[in-house]
PyMOL Python script that loads the backbone (N, CA, C, O; Angstrom):
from pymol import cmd

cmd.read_pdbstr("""\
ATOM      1  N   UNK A   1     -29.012  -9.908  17.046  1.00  0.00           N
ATOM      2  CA  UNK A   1     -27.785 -10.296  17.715  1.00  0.00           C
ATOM      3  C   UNK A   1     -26.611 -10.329  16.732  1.00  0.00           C
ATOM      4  O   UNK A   1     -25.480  -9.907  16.973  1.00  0.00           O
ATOM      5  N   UNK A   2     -27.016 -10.867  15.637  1.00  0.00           N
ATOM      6  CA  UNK A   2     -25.391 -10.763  14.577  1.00  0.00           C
ATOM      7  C   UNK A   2     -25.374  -9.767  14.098  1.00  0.00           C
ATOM      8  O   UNK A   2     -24.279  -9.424  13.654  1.00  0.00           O
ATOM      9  N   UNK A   3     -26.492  -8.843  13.944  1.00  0.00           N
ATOM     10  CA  UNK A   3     -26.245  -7.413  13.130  1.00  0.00           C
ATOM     11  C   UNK A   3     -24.743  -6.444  14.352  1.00  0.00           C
ATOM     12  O   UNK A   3     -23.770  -5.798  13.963  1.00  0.00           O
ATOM     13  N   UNK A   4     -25.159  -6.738  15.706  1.00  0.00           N
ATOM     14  CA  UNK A   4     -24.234  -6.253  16.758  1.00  0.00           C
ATOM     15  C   UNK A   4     -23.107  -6.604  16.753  1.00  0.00           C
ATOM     16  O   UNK A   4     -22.133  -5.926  17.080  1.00  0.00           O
ATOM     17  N   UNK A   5     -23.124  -7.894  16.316  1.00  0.00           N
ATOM     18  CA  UNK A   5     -21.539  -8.701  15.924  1.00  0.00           C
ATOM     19  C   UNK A   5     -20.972  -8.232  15.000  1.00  0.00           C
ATOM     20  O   UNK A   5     -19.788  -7.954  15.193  1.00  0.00           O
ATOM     21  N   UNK A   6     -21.365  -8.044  14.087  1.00  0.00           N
ATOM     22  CA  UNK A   6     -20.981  -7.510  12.345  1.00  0.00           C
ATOM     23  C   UNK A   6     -20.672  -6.058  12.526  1.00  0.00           C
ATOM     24  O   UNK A   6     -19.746  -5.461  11.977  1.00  0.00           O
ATOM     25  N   UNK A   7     -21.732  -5.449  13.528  1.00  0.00           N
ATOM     26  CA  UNK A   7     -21.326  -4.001  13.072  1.00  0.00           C
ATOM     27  C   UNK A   7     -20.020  -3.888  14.747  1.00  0.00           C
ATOM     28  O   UNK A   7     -19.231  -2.972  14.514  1.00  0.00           O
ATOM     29  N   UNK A   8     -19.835  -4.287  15.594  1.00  0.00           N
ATOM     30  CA  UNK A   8     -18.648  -4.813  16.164  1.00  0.00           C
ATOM     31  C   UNK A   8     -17.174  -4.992  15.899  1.00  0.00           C
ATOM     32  O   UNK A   8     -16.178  -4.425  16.350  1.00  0.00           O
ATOM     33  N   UNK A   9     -17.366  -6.034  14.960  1.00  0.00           N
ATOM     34  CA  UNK A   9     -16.162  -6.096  14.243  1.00  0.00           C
ATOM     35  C   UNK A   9     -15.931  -5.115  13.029  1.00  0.00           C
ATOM     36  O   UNK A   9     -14.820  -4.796  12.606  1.00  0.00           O
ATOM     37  N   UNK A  10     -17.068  -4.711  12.562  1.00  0.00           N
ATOM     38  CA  UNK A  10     -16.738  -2.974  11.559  1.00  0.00           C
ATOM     39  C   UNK A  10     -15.945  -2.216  12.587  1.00  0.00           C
ATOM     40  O   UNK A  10     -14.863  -1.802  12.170  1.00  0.00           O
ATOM     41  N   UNK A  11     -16.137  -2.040  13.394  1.00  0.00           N
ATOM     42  CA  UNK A  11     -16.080  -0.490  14.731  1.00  0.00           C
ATOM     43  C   UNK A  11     -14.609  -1.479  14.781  1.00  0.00           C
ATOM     44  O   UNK A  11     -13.673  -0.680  14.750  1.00  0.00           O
ATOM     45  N   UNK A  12     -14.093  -2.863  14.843  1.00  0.00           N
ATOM     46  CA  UNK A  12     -12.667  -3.232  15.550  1.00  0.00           C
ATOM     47  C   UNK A  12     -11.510  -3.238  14.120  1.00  0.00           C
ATOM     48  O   UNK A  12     -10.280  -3.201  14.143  1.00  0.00           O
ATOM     49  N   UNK A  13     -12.175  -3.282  13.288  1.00  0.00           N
ATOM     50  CA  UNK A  13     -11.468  -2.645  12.203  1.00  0.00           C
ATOM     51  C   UNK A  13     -11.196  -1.500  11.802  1.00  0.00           C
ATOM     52  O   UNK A  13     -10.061  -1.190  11.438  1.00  0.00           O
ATOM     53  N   UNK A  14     -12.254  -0.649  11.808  1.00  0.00           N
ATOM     54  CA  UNK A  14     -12.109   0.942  11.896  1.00  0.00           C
ATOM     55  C   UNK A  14     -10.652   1.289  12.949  1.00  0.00           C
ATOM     56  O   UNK A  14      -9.657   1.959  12.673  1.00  0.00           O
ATOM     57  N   UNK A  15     -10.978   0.584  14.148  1.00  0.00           N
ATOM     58  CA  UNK A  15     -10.004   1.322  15.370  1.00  0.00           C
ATOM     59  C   UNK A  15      -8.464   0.558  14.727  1.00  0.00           C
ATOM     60  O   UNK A  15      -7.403   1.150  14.922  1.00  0.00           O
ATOM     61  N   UNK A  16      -8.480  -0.551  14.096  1.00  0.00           N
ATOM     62  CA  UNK A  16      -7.153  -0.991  13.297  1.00  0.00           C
ATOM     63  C   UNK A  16      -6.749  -0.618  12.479  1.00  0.00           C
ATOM     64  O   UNK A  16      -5.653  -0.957  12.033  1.00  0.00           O
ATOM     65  N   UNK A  17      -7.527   0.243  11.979  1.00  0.00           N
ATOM     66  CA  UNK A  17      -6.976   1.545  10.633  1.00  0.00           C
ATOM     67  C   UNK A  17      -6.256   2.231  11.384  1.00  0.00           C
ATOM     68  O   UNK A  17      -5.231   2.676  10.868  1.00  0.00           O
ATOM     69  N   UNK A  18      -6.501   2.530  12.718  1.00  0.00           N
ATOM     70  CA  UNK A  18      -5.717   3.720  12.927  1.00  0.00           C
ATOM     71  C   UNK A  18      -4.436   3.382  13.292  1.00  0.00           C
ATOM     72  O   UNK A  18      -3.583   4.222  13.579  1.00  0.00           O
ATOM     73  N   UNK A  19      -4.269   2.268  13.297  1.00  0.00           N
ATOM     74  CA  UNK A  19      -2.157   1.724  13.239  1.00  0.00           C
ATOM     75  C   UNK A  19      -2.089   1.924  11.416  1.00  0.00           C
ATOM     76  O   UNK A  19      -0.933   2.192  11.089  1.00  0.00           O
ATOM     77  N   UNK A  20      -2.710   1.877  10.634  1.00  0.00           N
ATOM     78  CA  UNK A  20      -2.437   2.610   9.354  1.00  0.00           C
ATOM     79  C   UNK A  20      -2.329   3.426   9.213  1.00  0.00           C
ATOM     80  O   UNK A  20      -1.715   3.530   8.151  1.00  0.00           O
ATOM     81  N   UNK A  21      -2.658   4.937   9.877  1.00  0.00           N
ATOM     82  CA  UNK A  21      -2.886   5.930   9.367  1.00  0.00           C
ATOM     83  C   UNK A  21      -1.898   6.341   9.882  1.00  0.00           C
ATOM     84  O   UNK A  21      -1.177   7.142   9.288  1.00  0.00           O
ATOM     85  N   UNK A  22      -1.599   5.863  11.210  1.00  0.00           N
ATOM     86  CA  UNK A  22      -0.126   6.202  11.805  1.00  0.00           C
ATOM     87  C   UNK A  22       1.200   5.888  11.176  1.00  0.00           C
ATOM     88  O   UNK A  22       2.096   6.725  11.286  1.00  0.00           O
ATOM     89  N   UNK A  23       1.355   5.097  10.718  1.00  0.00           N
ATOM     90  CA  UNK A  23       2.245   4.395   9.520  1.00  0.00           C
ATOM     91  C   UNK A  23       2.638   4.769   8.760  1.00  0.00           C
ATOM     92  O   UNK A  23       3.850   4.814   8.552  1.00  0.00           O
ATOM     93  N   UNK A  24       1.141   5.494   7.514  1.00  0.00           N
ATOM     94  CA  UNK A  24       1.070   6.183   6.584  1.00  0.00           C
ATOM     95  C   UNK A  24       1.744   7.729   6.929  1.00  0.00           C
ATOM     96  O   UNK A  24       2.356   8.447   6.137  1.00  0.00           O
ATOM     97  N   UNK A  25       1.470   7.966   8.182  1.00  0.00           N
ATOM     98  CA  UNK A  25       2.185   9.653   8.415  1.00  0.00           C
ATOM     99  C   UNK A  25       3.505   9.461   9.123  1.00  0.00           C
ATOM    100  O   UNK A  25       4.426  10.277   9.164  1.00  0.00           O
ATOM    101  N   UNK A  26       3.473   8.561   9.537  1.00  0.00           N
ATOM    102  CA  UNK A  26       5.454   8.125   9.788  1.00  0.00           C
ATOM    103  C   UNK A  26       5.850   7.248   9.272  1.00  0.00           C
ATOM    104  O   UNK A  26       6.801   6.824   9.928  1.00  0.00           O
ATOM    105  N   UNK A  27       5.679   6.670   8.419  1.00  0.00           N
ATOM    106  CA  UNK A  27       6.530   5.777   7.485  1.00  0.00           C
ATOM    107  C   UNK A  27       7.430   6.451   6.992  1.00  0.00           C
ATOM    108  O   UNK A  27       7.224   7.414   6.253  1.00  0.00           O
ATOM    109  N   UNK A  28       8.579   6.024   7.344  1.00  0.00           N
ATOM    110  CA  UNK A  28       9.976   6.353   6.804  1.00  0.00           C
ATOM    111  C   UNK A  28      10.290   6.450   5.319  1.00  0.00           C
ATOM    112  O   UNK A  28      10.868   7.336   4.690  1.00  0.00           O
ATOM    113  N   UNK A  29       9.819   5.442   4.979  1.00  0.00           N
ATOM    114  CA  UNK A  29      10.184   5.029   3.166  1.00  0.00           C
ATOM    115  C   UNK A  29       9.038   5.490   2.358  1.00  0.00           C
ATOM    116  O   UNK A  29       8.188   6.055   3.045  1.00  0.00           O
ATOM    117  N   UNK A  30       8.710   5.397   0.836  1.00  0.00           N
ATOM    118  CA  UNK A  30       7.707   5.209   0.317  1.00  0.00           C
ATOM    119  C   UNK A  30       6.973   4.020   0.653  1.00  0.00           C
ATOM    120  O   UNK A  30       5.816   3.968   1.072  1.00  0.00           O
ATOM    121  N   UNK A  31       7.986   2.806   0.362  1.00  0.00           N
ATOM    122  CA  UNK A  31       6.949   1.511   0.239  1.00  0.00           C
ATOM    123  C   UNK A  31       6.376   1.482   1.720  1.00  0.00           C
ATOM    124  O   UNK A  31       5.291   0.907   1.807  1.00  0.00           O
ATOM    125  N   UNK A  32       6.879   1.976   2.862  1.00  0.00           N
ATOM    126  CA  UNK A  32       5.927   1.678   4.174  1.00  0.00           C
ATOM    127  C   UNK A  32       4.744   2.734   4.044  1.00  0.00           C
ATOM    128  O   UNK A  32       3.681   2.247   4.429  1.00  0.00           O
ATOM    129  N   UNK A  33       4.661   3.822   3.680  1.00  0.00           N
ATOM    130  CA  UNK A  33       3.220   4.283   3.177  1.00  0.00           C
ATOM    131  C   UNK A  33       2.611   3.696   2.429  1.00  0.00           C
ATOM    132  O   UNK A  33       1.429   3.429   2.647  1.00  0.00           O
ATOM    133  N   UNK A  34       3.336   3.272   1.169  1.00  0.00           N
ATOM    134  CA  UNK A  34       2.271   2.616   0.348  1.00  0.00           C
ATOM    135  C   UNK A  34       1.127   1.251   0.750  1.00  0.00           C
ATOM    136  O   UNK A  34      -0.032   0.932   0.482  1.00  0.00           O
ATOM    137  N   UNK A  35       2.218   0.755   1.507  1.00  0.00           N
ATOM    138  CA  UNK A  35       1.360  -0.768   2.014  1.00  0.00           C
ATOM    139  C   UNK A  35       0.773  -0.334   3.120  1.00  0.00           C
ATOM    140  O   UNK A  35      -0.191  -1.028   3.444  1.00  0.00           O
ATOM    141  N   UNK A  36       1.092   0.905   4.085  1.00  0.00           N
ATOM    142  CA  UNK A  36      -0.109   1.500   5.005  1.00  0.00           C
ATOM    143  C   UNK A  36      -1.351   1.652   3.937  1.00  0.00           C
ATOM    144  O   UNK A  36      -2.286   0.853   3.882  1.00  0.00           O
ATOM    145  N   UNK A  37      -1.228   2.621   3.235  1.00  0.00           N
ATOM    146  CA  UNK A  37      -2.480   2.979   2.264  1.00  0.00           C
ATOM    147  C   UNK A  37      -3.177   1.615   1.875  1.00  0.00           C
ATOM    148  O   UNK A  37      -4.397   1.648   2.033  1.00  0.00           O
ATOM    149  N   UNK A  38      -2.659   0.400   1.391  1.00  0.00           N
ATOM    150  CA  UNK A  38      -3.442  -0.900   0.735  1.00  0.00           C
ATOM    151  C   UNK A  38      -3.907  -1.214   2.003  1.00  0.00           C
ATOM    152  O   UNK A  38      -5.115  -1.444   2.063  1.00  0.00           O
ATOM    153  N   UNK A  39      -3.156  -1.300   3.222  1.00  0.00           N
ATOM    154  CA  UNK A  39      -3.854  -1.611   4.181  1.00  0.00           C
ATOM    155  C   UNK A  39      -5.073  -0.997   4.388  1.00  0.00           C
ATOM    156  O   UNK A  39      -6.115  -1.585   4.098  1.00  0.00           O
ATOM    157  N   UNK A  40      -5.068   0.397   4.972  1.00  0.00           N
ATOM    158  CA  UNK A  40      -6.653   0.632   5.174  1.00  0.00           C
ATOM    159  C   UNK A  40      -7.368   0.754   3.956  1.00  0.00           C
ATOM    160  O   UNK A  40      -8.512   1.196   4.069  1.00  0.00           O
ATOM    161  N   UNK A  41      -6.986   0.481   2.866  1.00  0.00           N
ATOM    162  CA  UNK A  41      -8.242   0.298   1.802  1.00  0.00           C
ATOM    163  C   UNK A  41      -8.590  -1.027   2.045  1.00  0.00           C
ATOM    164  O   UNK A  41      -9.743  -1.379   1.794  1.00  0.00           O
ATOM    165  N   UNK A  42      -7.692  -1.905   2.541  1.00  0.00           N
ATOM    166  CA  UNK A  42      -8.959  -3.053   2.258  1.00  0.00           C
ATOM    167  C   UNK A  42      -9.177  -3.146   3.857  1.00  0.00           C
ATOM    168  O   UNK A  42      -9.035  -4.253   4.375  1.00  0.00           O
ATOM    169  N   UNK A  43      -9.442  -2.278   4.486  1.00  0.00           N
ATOM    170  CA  UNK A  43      -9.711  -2.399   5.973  1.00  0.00           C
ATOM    171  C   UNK A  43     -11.470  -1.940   5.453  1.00  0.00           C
ATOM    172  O   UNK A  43     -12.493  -2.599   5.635  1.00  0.00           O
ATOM    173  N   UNK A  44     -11.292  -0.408   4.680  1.00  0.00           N
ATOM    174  CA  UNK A  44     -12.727  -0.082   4.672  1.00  0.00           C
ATOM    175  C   UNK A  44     -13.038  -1.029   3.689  1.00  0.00           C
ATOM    176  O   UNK A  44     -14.186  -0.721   3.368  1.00  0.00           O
ATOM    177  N   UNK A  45     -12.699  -2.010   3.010  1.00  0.00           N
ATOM    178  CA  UNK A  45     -13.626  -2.995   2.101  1.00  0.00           C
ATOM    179  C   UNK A  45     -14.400  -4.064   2.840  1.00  0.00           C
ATOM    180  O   UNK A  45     -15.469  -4.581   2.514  1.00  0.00           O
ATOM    181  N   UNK A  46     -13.545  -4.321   4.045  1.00  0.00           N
ATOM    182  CA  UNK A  46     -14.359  -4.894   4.849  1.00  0.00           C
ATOM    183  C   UNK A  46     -15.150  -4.364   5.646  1.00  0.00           C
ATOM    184  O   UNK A  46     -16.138  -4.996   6.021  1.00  0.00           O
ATOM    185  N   UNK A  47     -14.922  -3.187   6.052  1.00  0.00           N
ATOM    186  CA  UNK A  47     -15.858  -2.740   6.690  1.00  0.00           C
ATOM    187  C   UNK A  47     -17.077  -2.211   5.888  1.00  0.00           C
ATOM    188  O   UNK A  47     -18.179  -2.293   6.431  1.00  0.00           O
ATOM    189  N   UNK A  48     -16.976  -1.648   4.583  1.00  0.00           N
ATOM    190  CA  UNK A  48     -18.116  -1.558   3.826  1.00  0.00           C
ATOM    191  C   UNK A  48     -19.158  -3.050   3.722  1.00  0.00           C
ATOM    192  O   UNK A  48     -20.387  -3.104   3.686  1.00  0.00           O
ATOM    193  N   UNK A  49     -18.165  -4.159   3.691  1.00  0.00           N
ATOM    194  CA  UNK A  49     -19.052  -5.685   3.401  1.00  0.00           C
ATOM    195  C   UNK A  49     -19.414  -6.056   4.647  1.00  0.00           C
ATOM    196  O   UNK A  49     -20.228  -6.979   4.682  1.00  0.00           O
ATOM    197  N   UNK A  50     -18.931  -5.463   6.035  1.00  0.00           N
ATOM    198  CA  UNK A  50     -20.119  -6.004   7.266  1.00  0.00           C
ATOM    199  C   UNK A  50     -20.714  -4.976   7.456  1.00  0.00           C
ATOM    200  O   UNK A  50     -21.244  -5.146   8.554  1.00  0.00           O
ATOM    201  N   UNK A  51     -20.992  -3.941   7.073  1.00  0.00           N
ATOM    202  CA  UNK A  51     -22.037  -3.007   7.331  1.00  0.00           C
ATOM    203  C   UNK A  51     -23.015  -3.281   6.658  1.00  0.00           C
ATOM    204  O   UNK A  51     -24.179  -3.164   7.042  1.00  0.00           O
ATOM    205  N   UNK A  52     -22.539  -3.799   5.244  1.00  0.00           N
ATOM    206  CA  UNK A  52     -23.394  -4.186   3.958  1.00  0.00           C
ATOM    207  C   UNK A  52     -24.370  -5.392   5.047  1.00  0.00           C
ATOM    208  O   UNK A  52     -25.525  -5.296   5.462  1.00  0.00           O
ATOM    209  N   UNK A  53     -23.152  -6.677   5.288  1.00  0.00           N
ATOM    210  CA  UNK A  53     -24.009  -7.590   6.066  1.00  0.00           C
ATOM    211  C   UNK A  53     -24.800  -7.148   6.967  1.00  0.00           C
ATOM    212  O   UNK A  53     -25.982  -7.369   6.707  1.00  0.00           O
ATOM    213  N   UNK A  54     -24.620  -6.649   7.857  1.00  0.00           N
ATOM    214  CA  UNK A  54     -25.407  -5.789   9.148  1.00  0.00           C
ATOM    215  C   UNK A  54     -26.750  -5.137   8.679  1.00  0.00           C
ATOM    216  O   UNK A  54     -27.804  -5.433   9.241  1.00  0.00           O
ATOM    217  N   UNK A  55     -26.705  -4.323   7.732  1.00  0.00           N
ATOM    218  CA  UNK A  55     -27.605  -3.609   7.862  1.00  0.00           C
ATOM    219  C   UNK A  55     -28.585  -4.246   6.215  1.00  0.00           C
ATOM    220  O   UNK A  55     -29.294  -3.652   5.403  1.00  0.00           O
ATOM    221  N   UNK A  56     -28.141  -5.685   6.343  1.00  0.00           N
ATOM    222  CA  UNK A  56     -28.835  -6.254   4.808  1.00  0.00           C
ATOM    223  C   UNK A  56     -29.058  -5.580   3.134  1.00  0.00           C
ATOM    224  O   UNK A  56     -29.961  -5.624   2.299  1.00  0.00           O
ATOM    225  N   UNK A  57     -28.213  -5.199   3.186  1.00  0.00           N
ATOM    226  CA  UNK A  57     -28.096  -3.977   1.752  1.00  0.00           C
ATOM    227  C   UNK A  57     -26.962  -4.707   0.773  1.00  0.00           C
ATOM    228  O   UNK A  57     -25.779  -4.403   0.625  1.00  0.00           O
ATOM    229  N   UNK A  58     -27.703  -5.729   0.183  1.00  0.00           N
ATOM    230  CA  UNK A  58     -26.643  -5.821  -0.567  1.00  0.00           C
ATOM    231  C   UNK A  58     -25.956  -5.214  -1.746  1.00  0.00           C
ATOM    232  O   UNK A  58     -25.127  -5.641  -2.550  1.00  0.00           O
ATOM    233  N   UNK A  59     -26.507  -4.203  -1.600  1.00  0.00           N
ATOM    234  CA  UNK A  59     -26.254  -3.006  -3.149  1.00  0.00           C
ATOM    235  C   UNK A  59     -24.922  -2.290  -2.983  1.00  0.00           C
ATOM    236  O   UNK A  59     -24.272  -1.707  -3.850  1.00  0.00           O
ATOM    237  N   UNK A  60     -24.496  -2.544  -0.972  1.00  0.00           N
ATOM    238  CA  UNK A  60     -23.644  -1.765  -0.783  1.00  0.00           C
ATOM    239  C   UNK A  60     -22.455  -2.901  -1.015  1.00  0.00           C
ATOM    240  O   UNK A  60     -21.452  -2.443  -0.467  1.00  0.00           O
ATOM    241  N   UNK A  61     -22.182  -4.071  -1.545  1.00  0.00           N
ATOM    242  CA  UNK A  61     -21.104  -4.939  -1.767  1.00  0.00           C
ATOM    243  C   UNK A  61     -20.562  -4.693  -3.075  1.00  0.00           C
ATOM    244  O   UNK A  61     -19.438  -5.073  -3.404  1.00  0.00           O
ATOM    245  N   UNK A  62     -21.282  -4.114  -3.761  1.00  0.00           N
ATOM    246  CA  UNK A  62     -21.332  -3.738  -4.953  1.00  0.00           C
ATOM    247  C   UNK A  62     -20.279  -2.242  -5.166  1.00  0.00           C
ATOM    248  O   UNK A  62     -19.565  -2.187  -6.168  1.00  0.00           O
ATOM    249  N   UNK A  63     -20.273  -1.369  -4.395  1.00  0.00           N
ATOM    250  CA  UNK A  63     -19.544  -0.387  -3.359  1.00  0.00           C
ATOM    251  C   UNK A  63     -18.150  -0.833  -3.079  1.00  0.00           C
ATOM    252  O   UNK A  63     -17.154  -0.171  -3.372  1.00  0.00           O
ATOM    253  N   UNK A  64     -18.141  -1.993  -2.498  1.00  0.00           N
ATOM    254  CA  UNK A  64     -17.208  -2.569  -1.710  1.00  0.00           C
ATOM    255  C   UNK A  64     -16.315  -3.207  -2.906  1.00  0.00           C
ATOM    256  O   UNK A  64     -15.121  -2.930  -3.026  1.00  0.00           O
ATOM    257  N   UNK A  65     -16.878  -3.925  -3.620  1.00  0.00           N
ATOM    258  CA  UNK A  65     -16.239  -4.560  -4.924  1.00  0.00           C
ATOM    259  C   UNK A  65     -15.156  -3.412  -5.693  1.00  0.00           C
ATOM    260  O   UNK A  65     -13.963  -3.619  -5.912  1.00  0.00           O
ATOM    261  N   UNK A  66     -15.997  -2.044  -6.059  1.00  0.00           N
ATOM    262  CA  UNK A  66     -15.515  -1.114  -6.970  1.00  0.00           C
ATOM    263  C   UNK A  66     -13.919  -0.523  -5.889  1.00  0.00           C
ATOM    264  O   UNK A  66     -12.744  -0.474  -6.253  1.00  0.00           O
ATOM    265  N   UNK A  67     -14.429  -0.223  -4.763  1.00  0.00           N
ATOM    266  CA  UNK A  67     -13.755   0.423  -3.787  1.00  0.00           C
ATOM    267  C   UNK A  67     -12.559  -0.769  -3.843  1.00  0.00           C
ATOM    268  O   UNK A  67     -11.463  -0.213  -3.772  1.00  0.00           O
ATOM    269  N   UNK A  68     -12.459  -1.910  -3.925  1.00  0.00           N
ATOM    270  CA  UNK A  68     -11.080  -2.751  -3.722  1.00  0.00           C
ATOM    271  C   UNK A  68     -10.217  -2.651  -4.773  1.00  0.00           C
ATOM    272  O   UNK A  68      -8.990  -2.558  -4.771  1.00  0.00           O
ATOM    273  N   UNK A  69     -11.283  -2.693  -5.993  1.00  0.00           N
ATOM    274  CA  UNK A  69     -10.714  -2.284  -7.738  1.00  0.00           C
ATOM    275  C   UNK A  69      -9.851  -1.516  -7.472  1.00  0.00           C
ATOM    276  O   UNK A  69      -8.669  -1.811  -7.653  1.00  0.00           O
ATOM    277  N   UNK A  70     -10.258  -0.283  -6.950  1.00  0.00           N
ATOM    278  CA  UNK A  70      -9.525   1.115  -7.169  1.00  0.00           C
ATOM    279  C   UNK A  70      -8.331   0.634  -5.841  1.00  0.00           C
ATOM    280  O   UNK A  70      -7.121   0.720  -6.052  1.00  0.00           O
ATOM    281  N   UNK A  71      -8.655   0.345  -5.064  1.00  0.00           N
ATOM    282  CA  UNK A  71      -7.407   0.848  -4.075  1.00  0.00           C
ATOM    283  C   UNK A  71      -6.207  -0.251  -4.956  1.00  0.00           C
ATOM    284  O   UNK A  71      -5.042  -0.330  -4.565  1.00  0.00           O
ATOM    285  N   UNK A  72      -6.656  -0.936  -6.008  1.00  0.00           N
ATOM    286  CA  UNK A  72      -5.646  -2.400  -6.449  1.00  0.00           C
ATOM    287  C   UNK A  72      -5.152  -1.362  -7.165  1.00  0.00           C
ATOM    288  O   UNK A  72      -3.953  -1.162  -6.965  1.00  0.00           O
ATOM    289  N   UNK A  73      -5.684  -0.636  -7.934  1.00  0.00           N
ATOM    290  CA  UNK A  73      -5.241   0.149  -9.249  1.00  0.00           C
ATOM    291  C   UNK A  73      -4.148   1.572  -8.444  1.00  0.00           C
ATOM    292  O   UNK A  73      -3.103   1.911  -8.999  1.00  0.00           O
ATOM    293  N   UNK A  74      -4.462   2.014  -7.572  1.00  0.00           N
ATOM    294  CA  UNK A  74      -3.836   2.534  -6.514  1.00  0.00           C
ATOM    295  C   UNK A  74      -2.480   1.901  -6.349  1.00  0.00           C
ATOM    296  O   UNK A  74      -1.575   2.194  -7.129  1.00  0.00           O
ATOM    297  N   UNK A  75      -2.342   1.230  -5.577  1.00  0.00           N
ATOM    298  CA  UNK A  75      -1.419   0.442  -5.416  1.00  0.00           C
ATOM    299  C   UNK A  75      -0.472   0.084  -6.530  1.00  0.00           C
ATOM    300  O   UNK A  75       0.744   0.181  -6.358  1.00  0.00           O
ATOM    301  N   UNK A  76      -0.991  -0.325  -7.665  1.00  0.00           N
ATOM    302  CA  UNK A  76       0.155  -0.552  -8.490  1.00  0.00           C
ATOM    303  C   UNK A  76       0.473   0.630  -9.355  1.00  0.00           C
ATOM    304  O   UNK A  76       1.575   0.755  -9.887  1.00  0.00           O
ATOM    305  N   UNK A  77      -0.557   1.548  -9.499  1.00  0.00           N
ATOM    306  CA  UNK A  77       0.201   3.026  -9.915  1.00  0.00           C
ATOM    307  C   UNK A  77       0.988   3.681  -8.871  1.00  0.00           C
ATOM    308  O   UNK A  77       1.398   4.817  -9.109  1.00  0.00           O
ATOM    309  N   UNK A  78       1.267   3.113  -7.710  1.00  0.00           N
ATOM    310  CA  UNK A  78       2.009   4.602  -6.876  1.00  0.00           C
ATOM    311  C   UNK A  78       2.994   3.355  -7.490  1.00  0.00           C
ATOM    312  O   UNK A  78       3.878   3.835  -8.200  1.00  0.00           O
ATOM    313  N   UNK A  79       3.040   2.254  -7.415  1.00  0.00           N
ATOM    314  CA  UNK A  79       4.333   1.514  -7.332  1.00  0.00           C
ATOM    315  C   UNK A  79       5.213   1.507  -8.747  1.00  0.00           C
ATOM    316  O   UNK A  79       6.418   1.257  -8.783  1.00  0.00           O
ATOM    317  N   UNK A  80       4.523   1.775  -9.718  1.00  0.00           N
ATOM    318  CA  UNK A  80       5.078   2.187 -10.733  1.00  0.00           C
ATOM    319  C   UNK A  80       5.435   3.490 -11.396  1.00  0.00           C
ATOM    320  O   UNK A  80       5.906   3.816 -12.485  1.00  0.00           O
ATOM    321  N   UNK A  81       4.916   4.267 -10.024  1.00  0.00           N
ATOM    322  CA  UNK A  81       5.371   5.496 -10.103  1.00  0.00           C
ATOM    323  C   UNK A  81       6.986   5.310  -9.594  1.00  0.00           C
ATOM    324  O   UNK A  81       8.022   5.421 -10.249  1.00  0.00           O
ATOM    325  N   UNK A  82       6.752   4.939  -7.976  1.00  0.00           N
ATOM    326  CA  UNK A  82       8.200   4.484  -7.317  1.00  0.00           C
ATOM    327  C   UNK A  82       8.935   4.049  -8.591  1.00  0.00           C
ATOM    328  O   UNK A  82       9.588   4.863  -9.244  1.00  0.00           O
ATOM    329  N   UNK A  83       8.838   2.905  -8.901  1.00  0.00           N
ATOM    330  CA  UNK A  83       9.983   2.364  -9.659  1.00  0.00           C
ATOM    331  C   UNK A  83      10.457   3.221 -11.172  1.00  0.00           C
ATOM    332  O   UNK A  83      11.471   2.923 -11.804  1.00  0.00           O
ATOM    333  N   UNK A  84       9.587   4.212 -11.532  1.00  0.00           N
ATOM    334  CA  UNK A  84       9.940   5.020 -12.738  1.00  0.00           C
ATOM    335  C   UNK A  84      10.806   5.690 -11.755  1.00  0.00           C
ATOM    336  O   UNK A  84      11.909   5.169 -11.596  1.00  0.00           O
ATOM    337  N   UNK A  85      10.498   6.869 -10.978  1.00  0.00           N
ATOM    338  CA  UNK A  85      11.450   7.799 -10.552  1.00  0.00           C
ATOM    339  C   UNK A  85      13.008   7.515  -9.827  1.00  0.00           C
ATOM    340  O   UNK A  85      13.891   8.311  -9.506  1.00  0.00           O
ATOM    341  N   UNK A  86      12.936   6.238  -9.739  1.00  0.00           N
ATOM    342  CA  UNK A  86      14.470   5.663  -8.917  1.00  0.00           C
ATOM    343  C   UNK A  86      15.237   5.375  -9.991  1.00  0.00           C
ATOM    344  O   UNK A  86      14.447   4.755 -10.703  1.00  0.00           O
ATOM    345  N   UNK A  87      16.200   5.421 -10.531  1.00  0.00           N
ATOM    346  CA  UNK A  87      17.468   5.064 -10.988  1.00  0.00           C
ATOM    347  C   UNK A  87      17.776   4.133 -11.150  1.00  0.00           C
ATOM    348  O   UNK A  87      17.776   3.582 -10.050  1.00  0.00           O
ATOM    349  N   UNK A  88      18.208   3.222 -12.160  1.00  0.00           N
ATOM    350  CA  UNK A  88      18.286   1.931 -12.239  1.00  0.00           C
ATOM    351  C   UNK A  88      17.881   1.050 -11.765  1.00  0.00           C
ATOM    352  O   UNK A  88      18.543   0.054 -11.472  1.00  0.00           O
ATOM    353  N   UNK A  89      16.666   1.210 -11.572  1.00  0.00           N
ATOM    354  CA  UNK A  89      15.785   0.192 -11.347  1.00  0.00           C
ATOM    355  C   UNK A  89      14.874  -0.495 -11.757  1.00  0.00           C
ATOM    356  O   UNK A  89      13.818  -0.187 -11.205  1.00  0.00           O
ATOM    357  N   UNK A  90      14.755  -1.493 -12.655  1.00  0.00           N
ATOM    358  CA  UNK A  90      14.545  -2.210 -14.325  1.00  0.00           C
ATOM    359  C   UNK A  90      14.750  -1.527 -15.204  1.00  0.00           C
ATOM    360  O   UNK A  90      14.628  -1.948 -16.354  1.00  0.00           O
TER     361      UNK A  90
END
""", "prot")
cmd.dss("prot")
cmd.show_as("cartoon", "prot")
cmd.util.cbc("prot")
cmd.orient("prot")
């Protein structure tokens, strides 16, 4: 019964990525892509950690851990990309 719950709310997160992905391809600015992109990375971090829960694997949190690393490291390299290429800005 909770494995159905867990993998449930995976499947209601998955379908909430997709107001990210929409975002990410019409976002007007950089920074509204960029925080689309952090968004669905840590959408699939959770969804990697209730699948992990669901299907009892905890090897796959381990997955989930590395996968948040990177989308962090993501995130602050596009943003310091942004702020190098703009013009007086620090």
């Amino acid at each position: 019964m909770i494995e159905q719950i867990l993998l449930g709310a995976a499947t209601a997160f998955v379908l909430v990525s997709l107001v990210g992905v929409y975002r990410t391809v019409t976002g007007p600015t950089m920074p509204d892509r960029v925080i689309a992109i952090n968004f669905i990375g840590s959408n699939v971090v959770i969804v990697i950690a209730l699948i992990a829960a669901a299907i009892g694997e905890p090897g796959a949190l381990d997955i989930a851990l590395v996968y948040a690393l990177l989308n962090f490291l993501l995130s602050i390299s596009i943003s310091k990309f942004q702020v190098d290429s703009e013009e007086g800005v620090l």
